[in-house]
C-alpha positions in Angstrom: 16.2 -4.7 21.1 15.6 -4.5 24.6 12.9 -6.9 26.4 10.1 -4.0 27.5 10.5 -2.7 23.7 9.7 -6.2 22.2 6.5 -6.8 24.5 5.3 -3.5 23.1 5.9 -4.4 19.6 3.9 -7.3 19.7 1.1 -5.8 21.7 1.1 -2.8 18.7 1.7 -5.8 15.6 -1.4 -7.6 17.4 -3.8 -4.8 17.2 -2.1 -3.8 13.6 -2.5 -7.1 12.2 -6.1 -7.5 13.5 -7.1 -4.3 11.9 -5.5 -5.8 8.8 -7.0 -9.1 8.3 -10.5 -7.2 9.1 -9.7 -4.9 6.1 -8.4 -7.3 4.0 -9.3 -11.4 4.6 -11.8 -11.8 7.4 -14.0 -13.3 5.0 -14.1 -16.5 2.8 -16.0 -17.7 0.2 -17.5 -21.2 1.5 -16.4 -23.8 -0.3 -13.1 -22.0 -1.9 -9.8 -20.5 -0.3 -10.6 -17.2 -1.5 -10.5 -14.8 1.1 -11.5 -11.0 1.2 -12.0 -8.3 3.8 -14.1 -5.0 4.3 -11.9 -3.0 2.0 -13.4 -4.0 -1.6 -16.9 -4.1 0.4 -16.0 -0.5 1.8 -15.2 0.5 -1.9 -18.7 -0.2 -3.5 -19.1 3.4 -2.2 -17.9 5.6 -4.4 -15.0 8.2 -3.2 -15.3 7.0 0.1 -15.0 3.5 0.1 -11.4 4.6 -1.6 -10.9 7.0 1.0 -11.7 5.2 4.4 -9.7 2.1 3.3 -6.9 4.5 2.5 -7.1 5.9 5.9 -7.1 2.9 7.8 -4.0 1.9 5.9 -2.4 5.3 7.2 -3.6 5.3 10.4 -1.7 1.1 10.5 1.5 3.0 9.1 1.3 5.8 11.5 1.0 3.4 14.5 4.1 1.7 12.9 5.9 4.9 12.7 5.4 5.3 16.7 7.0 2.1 17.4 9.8 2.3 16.1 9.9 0.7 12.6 12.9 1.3 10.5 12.2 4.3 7.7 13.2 1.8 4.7 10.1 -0.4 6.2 7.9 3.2 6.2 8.6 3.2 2.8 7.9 -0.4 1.2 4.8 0.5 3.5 3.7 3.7 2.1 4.7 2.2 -1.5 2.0 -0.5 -0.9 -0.9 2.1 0.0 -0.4 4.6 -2.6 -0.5 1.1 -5.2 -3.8 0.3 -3.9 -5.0 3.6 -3.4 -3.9 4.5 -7.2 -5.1 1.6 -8.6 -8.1 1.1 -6.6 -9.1 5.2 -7.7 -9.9 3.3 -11.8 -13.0 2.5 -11.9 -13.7 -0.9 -12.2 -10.0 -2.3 -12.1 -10.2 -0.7 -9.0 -13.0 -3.1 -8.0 -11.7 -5.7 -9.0 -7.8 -4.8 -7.4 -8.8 -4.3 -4.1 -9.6 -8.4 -3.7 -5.5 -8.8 -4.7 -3.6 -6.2 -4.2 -4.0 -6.6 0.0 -1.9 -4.0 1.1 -2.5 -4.0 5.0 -1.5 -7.5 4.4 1.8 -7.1 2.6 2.9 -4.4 4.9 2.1 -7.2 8.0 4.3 -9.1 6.2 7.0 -6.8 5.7 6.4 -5.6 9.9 6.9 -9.3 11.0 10.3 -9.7 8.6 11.8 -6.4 10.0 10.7 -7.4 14.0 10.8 -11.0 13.6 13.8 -11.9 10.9 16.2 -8.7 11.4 15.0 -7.6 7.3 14.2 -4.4 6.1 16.6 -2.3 8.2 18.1 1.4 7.1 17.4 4.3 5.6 15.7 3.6 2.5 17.4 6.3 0.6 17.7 3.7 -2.6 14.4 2.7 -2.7 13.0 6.5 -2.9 16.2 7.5 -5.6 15.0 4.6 -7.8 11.0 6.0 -7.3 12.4 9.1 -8.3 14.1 7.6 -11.1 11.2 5.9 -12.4 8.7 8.9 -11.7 10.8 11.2 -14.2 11.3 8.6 -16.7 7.3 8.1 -16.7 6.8 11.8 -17.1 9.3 12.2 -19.2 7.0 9.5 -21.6 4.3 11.2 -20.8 5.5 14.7 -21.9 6.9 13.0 -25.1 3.7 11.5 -26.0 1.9 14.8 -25.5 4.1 16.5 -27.5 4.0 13.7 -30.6 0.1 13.8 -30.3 0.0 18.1 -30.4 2.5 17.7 -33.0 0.3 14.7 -34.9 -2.7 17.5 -34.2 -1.8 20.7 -35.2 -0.1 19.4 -38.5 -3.1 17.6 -39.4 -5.4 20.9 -39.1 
């Protein structure tokens, strides 16, 4: 990577992992290392709590995107918002998620591994066949279990 591209990087990893620690361990509890940010705070609100801290976490991948990251990195990225968006979307678990799961923080992680240690390069293509994998195998359950508890129903009647 060439010098001018590597100044820009950290400029735009700056900025992104600003934004991140404000969404997600700006604040501590005095007294305790347990640290949290505006994100469960934001989620109090019903729907939009949820929906804000989802787009901030875009808007961070998005700005990744633009600089070059490597697609397998866009994807570990987008894995880790749509895990805290899906779990933070039950109520209550959600709540209580959103002080753990951390996903601006993860995906800080994974951006200073791919710029900083060389990880996290290529396409990705076997992280979204085994998503794949695992999405049909959970809706092939899912269709299974329907169709045991309509069978379990209609017998019964």
């Amino acid at each position: 990577m060439d010098k001018s591209k590597q100044v820009v990087l950290s400029g735009q990893l700056k900025w992104v992992e600003r934004i991140a620690s404000i969404m997600d361990d700006k604040f501590r509890i005095p007294g305790t290392n347990f640290r949290f940010g505006l994100d469960p705070i934001l989620n109090l609100i019903p729907f939009a709590g949820d929906v804000s801290g989802f787009l901030v976490s875009a808007v961070l991948l998005y700005v990744m995107a633009k600089n070059g990251v490597s697609r397998k990195v866009l994807i570990l990225m987008a894995i880790n918002i749509s895990i805290d968006a899906v779990v933070g979307a039950i109520p209550l678990l959600g709540q209580v998620s959103d002080f753990y799961i951390r996903a601006n923080t993860r995906n800080i992680k994974l951006l200073k591994e791919h710029y900083h240690e060389g990880k996290h390069t290529g396409s990705g293509n076997g992280i979204i066949a085994i998503l794949l994998i695992v999405l049909f195998i959970v809706m092939g359950v899912i269709l299974y279990i329907s169709y045991l508890s309509l069978h379990w129903l209609f017998t019964r009647a």
